[in-house]
MOPAC internal coordinates of N, CA, C and O (Angstrom, degrees):
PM7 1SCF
backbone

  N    0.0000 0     0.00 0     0.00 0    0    0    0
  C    1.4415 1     0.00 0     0.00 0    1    0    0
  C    1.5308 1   108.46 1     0.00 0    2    1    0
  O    1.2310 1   119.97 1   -67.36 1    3    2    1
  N    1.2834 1   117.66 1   112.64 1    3    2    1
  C    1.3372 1   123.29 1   164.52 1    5    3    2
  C    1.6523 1   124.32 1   -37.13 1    6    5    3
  O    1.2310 1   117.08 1   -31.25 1    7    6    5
  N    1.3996 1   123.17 1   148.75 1    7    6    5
  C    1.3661 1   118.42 1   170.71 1    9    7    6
  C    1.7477 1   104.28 1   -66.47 1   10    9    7
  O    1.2310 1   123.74 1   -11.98 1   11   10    9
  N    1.4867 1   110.44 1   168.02 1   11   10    9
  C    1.3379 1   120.16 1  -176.31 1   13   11   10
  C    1.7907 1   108.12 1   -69.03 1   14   13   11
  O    1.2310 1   123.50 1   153.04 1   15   14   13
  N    1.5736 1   110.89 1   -26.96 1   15   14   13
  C    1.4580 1    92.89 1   175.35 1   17   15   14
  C    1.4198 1   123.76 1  -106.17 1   18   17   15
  O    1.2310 1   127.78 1  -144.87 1   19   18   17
  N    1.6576 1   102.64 1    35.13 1   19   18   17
  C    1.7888 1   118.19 1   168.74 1   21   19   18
  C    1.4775 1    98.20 1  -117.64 1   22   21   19
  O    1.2310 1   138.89 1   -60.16 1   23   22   21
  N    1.2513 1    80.98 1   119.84 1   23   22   21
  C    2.2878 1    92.60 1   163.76 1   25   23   22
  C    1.0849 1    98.84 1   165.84 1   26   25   23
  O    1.2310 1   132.13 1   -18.48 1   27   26   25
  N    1.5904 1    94.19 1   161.52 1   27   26   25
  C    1.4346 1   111.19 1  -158.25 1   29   27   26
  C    1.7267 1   105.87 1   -76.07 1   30   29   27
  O    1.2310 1   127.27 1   -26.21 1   31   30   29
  N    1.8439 1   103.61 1   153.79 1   31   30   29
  C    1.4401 1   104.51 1  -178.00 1   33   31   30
  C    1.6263 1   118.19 1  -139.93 1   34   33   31
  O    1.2310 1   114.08 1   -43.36 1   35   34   33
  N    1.1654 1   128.80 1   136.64 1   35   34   33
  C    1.5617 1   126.03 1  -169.56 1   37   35   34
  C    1.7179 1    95.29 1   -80.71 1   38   37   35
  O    1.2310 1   122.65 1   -39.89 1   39   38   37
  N    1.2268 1   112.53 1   140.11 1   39   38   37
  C    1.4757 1   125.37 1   175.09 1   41   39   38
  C    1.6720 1    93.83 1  -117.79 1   42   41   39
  O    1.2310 1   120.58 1   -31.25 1   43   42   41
  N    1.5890 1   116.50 1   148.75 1   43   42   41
  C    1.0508 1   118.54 1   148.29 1   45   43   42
  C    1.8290 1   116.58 1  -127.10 1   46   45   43
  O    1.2310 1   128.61 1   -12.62 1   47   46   45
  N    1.1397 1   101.03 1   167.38 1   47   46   45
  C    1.7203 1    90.78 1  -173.34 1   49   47   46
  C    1.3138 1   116.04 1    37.62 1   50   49   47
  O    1.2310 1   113.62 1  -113.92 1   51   50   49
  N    1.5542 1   129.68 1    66.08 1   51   50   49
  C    1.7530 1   102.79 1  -161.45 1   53   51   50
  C    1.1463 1   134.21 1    51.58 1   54   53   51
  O    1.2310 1   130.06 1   171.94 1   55   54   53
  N    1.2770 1    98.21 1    -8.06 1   55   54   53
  C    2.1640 1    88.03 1  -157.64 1   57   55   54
  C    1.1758 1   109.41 1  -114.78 1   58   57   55
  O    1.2310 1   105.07 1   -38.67 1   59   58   57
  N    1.6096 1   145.24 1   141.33 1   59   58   57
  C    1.2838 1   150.52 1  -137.35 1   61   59   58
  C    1.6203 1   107.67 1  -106.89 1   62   61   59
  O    1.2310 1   123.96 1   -59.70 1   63   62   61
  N    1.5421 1   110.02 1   120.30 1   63   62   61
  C    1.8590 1    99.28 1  -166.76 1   65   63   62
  C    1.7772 1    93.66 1   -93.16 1   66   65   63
  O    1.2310 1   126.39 1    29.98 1   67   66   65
  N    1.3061 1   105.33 1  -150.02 1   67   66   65
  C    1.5825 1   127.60 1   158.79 1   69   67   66
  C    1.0531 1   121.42 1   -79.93 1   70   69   67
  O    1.2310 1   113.34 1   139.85 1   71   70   69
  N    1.4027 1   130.20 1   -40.15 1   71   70   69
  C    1.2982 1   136.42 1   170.47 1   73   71   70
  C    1.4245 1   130.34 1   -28.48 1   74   73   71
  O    1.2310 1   115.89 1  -103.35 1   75   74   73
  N    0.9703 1   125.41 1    76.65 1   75   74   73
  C    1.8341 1   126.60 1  -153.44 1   77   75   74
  C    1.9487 1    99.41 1  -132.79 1   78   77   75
  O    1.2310 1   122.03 1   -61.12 1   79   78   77
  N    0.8331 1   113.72 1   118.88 1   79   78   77
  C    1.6548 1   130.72 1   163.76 1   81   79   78
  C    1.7327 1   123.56 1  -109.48 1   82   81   79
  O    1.2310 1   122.48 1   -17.34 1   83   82   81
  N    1.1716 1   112.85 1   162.66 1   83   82   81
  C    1.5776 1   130.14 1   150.21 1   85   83   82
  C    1.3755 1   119.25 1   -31.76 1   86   85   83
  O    1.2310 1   141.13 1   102.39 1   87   86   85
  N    1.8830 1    76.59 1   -77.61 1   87   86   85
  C    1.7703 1   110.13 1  -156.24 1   89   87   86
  C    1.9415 1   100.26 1  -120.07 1   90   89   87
  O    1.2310 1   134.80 1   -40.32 1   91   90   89
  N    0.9987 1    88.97 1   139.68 1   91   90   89
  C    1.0929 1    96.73 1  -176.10 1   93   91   90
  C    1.7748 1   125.99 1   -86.01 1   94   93   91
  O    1.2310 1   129.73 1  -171.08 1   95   94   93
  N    1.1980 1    98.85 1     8.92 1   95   94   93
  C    1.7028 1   111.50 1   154.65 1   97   95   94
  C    1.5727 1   103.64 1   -79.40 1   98   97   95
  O    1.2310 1   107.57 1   120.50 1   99   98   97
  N    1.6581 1   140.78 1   -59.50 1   99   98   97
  C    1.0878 1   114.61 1  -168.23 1  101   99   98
  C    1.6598 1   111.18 1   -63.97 1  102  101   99
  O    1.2310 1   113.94 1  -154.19 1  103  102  101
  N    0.9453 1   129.07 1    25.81 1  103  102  101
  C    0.9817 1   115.13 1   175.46 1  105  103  102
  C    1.9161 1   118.47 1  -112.20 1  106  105  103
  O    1.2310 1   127.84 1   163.53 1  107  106  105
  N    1.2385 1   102.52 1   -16.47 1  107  106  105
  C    1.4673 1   120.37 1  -170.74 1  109  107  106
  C    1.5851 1   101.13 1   -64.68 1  110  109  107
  O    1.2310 1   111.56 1   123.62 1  111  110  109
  N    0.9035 1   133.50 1   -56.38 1  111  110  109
  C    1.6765 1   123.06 1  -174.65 1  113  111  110
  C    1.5459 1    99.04 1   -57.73 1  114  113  111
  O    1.2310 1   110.80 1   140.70 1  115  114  113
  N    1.1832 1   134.90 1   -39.30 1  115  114  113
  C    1.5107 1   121.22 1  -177.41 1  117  115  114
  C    1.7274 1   110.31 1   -72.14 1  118  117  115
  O    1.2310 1   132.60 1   136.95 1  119  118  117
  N    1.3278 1    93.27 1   -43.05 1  119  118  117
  C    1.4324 1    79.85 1   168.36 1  121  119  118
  C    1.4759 1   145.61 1   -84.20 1  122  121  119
  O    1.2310 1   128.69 1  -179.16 1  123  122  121
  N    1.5290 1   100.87 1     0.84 1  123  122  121
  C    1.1405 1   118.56 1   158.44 1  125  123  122
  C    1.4515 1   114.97 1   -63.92 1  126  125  123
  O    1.2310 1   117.35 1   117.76 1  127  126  125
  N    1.5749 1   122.65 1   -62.24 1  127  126  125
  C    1.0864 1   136.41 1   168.68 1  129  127  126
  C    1.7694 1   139.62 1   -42.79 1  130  129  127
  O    1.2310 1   132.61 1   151.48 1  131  130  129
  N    1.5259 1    93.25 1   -28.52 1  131  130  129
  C    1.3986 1   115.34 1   173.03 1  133  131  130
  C    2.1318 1   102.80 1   -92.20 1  134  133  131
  O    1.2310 1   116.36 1   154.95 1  135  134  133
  N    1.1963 1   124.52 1   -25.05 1  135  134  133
  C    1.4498 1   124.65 1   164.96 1  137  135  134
  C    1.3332 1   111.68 1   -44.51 1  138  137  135
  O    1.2310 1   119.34 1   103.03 1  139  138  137
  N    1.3196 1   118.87 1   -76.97 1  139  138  137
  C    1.4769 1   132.55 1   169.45 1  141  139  138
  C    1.3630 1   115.21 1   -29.88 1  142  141  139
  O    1.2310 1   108.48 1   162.73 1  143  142  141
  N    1.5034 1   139.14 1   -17.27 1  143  142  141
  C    1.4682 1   131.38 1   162.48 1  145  143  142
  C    1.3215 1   112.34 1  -104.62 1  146  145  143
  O    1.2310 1   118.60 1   137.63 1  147  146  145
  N    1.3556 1   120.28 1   -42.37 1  147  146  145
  C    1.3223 1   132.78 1  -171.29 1  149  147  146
  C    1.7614 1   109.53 1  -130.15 1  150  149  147
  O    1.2310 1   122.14 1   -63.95 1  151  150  149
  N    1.5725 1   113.50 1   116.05 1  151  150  149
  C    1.6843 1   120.67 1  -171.32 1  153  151  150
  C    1.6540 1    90.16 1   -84.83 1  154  153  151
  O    1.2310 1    89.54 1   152.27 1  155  154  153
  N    1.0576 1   167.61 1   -27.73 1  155  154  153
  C    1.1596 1   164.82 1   152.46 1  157  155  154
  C    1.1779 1   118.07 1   -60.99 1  158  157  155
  O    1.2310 1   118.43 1  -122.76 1  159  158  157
  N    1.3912 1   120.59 1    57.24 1  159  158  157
  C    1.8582 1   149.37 1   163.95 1  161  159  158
  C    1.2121 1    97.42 1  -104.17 1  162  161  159
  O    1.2310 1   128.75 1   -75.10 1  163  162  161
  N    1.4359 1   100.75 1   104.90 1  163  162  161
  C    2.1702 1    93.65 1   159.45 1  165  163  162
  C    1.7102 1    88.82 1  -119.40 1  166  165  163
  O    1.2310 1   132.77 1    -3.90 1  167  166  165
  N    1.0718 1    92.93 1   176.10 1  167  166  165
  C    2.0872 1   127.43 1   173.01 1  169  167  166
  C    1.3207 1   106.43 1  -115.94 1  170  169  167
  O    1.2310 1   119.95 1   -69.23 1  171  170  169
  N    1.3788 1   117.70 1   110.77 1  171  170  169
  C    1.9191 1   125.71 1   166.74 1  173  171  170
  C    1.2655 1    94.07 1  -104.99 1  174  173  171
  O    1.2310 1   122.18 1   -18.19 1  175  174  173
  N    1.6523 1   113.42 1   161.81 1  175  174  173
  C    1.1903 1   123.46 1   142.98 1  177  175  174
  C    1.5117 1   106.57 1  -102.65 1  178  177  175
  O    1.2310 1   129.03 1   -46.96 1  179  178  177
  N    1.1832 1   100.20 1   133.04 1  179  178  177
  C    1.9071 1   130.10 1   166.99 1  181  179  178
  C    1.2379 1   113.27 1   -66.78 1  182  181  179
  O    1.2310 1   107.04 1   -49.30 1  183  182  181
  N    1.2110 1   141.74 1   130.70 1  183  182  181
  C    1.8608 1   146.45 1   164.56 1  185  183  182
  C    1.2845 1   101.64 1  -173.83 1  186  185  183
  O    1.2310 1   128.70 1   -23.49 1  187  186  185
  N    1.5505 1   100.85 1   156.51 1  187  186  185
  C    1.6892 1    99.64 1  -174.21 1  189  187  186
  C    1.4299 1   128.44 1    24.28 1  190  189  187
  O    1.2310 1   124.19 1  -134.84 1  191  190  189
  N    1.4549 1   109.57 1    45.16 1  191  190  189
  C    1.1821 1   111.18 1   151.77 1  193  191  190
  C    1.2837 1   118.10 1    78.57 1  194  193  191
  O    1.2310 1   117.16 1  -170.47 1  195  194  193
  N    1.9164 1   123.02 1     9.53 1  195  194  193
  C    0.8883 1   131.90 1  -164.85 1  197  195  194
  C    2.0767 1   110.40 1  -144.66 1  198  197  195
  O    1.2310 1   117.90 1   -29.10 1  199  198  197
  N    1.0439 1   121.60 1   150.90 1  199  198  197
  C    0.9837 1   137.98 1  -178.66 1  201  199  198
  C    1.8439 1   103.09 1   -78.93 1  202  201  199
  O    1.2310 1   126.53 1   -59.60 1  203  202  201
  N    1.6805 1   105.04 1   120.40 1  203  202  201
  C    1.5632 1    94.09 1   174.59 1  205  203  202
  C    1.4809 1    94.22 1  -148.36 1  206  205  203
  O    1.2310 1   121.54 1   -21.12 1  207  206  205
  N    1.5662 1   114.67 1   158.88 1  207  206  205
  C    1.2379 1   143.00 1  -176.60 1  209  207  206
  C    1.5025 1    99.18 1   -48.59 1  210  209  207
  O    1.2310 1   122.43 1    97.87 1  211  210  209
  N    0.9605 1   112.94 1   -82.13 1  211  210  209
  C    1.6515 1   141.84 1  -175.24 1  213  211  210
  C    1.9178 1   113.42 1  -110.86 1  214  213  211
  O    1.2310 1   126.51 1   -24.87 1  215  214  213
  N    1.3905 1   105.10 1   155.13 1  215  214  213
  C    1.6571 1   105.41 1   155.57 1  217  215  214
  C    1.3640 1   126.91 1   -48.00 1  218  217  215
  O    1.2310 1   138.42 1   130.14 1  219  218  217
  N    1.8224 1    81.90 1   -49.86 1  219  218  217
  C    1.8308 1    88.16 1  -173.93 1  221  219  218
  C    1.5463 1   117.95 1   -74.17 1  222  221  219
  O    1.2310 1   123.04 1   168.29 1  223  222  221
  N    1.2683 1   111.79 1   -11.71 1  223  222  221
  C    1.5063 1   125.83 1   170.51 1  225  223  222
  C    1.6579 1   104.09 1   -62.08 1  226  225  223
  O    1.2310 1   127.07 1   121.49 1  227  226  225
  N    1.3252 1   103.99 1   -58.51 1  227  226  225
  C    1.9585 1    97.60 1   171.83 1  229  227  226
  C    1.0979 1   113.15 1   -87.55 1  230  229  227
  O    1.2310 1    97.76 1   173.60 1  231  230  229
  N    1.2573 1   157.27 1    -6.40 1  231  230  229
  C    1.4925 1   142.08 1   125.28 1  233  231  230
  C    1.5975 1   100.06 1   -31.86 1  234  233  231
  O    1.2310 1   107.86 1    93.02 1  235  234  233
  N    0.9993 1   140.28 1   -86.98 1  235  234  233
  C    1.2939 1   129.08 1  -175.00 1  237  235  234
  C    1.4151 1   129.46 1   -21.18 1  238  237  235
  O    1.2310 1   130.44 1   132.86 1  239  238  237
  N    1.2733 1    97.46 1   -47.14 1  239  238  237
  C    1.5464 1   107.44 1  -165.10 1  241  239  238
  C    1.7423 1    97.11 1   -87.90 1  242  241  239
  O    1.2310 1   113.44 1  -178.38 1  243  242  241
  N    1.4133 1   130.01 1     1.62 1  243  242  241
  C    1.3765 1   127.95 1  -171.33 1  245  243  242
  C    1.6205 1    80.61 1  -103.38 1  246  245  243
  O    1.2310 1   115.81 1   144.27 1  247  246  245
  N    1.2461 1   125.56 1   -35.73 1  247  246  245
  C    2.0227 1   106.34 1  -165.86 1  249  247  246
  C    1.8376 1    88.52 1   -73.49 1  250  249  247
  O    1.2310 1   116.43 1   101.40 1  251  250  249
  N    0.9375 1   124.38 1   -78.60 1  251  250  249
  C    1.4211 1   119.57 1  -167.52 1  253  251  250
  C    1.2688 1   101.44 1   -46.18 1  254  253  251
  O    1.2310 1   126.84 1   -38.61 1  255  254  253
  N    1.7424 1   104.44 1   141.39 1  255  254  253
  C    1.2666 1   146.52 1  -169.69 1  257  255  254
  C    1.4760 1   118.40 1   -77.39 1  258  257  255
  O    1.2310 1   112.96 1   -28.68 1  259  258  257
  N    1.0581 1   130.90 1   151.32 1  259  258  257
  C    1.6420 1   112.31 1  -173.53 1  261  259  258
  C    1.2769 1    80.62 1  -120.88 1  262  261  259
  O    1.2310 1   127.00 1   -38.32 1  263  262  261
  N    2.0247 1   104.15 1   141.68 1  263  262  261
  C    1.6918 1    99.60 1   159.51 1  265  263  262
  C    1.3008 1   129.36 1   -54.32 1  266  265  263
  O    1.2310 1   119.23 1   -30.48 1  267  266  265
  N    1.3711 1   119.08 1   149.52 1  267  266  265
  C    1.2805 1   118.61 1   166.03 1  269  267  266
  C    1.7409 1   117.09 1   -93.57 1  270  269  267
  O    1.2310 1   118.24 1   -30.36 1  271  270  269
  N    1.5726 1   120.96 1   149.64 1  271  270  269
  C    1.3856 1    89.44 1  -159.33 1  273  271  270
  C    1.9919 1    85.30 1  -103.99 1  274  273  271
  O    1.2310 1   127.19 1   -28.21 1  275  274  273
  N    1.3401 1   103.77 1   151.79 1  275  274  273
  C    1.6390 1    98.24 1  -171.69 1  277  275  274
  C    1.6340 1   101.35 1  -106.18 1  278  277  275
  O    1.2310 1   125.34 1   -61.96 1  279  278  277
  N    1.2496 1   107.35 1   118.04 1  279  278  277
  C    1.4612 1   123.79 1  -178.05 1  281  279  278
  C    1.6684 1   103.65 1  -107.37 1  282  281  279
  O    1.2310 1   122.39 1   -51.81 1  283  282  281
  N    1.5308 1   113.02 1   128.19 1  283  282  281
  C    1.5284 1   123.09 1   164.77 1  285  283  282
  C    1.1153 1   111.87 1   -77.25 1  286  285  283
  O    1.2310 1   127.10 1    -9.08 1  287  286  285
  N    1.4745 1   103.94 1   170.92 1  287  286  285
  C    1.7616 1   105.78 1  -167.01 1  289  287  286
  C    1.6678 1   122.81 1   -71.59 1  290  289  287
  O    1.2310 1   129.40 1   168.64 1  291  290  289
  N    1.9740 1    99.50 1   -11.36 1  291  290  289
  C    1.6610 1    84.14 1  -166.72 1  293  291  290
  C    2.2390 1    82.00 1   -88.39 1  294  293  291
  O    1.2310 1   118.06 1  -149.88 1  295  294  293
  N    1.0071 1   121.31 1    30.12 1  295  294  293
  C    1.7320 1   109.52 1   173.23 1  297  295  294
  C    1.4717 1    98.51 1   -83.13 1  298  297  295
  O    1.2310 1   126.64 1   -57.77 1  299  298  297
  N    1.2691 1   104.83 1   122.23 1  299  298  297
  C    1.5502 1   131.45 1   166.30 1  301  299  298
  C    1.5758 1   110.13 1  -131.05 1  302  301  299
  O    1.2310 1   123.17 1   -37.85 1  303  302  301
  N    1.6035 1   111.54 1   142.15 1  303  302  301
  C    1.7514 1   114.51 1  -177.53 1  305  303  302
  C    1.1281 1   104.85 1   -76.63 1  306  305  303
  O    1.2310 1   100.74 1   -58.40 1  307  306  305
  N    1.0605 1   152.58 1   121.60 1  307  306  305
  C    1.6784 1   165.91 1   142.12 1  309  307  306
  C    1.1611 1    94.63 1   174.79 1  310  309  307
  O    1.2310 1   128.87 1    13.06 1  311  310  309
  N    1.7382 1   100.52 1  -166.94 1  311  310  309
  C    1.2419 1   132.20 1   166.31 1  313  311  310
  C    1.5810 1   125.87 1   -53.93 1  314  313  311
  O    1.2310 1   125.29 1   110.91 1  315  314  313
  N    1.1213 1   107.44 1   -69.09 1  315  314  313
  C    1.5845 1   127.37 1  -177.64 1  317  315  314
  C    1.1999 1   124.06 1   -48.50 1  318  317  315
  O    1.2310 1   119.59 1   138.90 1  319  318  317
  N    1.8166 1   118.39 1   -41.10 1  319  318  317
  C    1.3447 1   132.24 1   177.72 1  321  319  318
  C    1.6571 1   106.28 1    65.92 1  322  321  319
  O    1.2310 1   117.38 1  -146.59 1  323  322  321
  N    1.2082 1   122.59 1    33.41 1  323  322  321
  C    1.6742 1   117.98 1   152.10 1  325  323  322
  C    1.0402 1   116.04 1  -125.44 1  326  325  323
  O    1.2310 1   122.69 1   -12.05 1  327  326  325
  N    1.5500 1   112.45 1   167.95 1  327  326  325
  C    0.9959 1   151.75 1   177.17 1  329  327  326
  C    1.6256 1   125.52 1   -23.09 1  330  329  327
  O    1.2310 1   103.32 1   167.66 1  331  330  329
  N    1.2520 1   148.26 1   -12.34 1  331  330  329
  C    1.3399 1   158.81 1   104.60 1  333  331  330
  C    2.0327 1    76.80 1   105.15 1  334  333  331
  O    1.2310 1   114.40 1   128.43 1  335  334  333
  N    1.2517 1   128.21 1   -51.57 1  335  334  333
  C    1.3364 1   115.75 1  -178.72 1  337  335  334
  C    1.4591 1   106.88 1   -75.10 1  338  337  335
  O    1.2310 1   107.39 1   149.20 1  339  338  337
  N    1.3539 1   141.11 1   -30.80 1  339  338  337
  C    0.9407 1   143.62 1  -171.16 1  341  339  338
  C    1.6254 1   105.39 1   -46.32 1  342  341  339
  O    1.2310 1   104.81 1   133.17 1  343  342  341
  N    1.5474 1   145.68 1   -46.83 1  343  342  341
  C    0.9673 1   114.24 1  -178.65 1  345  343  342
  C    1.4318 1   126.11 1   -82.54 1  346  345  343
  O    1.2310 1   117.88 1  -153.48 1  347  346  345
  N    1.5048 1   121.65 1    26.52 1  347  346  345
  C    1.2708 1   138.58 1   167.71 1  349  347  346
  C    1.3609 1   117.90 1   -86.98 1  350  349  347
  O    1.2310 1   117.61 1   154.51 1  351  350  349
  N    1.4063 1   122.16 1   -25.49 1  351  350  349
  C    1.6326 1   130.83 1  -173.29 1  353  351  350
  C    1.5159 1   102.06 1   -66.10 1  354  353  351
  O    1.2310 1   121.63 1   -36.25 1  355  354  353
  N    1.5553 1   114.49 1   143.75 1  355  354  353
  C    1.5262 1   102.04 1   168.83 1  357  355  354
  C    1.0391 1   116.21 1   -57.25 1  358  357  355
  O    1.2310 1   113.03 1    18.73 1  359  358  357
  N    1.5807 1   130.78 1  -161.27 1  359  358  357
  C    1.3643 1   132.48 1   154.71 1  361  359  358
  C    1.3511 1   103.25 1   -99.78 1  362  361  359
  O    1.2310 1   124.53 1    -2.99 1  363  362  361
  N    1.1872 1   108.90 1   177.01 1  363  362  361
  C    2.0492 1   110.09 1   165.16 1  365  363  362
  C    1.1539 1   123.81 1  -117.37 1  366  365  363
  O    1.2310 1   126.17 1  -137.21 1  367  366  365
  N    1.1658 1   105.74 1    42.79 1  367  366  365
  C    1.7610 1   125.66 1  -168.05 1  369  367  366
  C    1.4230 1   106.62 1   -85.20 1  370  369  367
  O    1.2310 1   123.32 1   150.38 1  371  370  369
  N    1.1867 1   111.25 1   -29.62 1  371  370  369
  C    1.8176 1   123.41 1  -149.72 1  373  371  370
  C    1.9939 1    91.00 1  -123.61 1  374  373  371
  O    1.2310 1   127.76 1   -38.18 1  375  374  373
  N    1.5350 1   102.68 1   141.82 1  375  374  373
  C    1.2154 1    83.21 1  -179.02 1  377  375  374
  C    1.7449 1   101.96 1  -111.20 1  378  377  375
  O    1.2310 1   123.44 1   -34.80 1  379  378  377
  N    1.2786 1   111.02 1   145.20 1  379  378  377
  C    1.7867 1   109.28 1  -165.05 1  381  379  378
  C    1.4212 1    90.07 1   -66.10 1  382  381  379
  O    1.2310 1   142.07 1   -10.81 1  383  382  381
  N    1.9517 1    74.74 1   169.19 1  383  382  381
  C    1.8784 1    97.84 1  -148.55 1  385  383  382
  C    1.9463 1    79.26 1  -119.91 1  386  385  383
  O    1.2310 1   127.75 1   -41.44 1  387  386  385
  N    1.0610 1   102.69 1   138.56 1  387  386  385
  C    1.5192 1   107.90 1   178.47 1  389  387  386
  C    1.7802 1   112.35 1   -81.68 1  390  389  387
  O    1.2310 1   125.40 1    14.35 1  391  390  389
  N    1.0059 1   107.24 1  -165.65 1  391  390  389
  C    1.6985 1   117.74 1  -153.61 1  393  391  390
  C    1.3323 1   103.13 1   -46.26 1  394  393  391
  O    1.2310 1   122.05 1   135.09 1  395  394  393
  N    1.4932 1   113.69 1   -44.91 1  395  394  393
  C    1.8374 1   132.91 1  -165.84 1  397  395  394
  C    1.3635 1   123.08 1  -129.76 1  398  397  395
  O    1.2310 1   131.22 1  -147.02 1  399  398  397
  N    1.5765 1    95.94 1    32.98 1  399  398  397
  C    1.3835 1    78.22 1  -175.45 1  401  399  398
  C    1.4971 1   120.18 1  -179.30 1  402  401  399
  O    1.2310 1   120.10 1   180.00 1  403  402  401

């Protein structure tokens, strides 16, 4: 039994109706019925948030692995690629002054 936010769904024009089932037999007389006005009726199944052919189409795509992308340590997001805390560090110019003094 599928989770509650996998089941099959009628799209028309691309675009996502109400029409939402289990099993994808209750859904065949509507979409039979909706052909006859509009030829751009398909049936997806919905899961994770994504549009798929079949179940077994996203079962598939859940065993295969997605690359991971491997970033070294000087990778930073912008331009510059440093350290963004770095101008927070003291310097070591000065030598620390104890509790009193």
């Amino acid at each position: 039994m599928p989770p509650r936010y996998a089941f099959w769904t009628i799209l028309i024009d691309h675009k996502p109706t109400a029409f939402r089932a289990r099993e994808q037999s209750e859904l065949m007389p509507t979409l039979v019925q909706l052909r006859r006005t509009n030829p751009d009726v398909i049936l997806k199944w919905f899961a994770r948030g994504r549009l798929w052919d079949s179940p077994e189409q996203e079962q598939a795509a859940k065993r295969t692995p997605t690359p991971l992308e491997r970033r070294t340590r000087d990778w930073r997001p912008g331009g510059a690629h440093k350290d963004p805390r770095a101008r927070f560090q003291k310097k070591s110019g000065k030598p620390k002054r104890g509790p009193r003094g």
